[in-house]
C-alpha positions, 0 to 999 in steps of 0.5 A, spaced: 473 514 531 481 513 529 483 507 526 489 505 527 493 498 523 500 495 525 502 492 519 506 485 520 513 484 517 512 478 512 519 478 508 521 472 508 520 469 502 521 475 498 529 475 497 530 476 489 537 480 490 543 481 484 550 482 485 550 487 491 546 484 495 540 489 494 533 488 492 531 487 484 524 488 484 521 493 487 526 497 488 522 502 493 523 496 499 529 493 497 526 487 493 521 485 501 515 488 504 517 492 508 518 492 515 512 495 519 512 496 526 509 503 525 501 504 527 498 506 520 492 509 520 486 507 516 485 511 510 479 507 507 476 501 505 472 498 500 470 492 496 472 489 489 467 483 488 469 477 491 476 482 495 476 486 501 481 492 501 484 497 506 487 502 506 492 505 510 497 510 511 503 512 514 503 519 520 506 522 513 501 521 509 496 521 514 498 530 516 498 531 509 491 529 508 488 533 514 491 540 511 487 538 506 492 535 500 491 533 494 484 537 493 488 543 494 493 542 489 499 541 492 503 535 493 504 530 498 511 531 502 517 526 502 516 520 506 509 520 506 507 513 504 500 509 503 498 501 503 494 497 499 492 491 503 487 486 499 483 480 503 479 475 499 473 475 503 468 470 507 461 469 510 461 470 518 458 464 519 455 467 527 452 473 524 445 472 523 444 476 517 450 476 511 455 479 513 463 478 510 469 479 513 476 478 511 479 472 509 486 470 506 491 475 504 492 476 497 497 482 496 500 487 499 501 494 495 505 500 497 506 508 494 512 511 497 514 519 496 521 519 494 522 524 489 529 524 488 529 516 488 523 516 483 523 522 479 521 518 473 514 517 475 513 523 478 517 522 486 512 515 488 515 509 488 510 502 488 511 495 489 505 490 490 507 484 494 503 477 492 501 472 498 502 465 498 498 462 503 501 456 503 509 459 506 506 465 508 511 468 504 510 474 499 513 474 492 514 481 488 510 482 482 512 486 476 519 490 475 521 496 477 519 502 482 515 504 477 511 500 475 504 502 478 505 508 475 502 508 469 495 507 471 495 513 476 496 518 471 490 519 471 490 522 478 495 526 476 491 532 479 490 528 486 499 528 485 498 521 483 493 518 489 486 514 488 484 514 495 480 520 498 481 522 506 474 521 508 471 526 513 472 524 521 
């Protein structure tokens, strides 16, 4: 079974910009979440205590995956992008047995290929957007494209990326 996503476009809100007009932080989307009206495919989804993630990704990223990268050593291409969302979570109170389903939207974390952009983290830009449920507004967190690379390192052998493509 195929799942797909449409990732709506929020980016009212998140609008820091300098001099010229463009985006301070995250540099990877011009200081906004961008703009997502392309069907993204769920990669994988799992649970961190009281948070529920999906992971989804672009057709990019998606056709990389299926010729078997990163386990095959080589690199994910150009453009091929991949996208955290995080959903604090709640009982569904029709189940009868306990079940948790997705609540609020907490952030928004994207991972970009563009090596000549980010060639100081290894070709991939990263932004996280926090969501203020109240304005319904994202603002960026941390500074600079780089700023989620440090803890990928680890995954260096898998160009950078945690999350695994399941088999279909």
């Amino acid at each position: 079974m195929r799942h797909s996503h449409r990732v709506a476009d929020h980016s009212a809100g998140v609008t820091p910009r300098d001099r010229d007009g463009r985006g301070v932080y995250p540099e990877v989307f011009e200081g906004r979440p961008p703009q997502c009206e392309a069907v993204w495919f769920t990669v994988s989804e799992s649970v961190i205590a009281t948070v529920g993630l999906a992971v989804v990704a672009n057709p990019t990223m998606i056709a990389a995956y299926k010729t078997g990268i990163p386990l095959n050593g080589k690199p994910f291409p150009e453009g091929a992008t991949i996208v955290k969302i995080e959903r604090t979570k709640k009982k569904n109170q029709e189940a009868p047995f306990d079940v948790k389903i997705p609540d609020m939207l907490k952030d928004v974390l994207f991972i970009t290929k563009d090596s000549k952009r980010f060639a100081a983290s290894a070709g991939w830009g990263y932004a996280q957007f926090n969501h203020d449920a109240a304005s319904g507004s994202f603002t960026p967190e941390g500074s600079g494209s780089d700023c989620g690379h440090a803890c990928h390192t680890i995954v260096k052998a898998k160009d950078y990326i945690f999350t695994a493509y399941g088999k279909r």
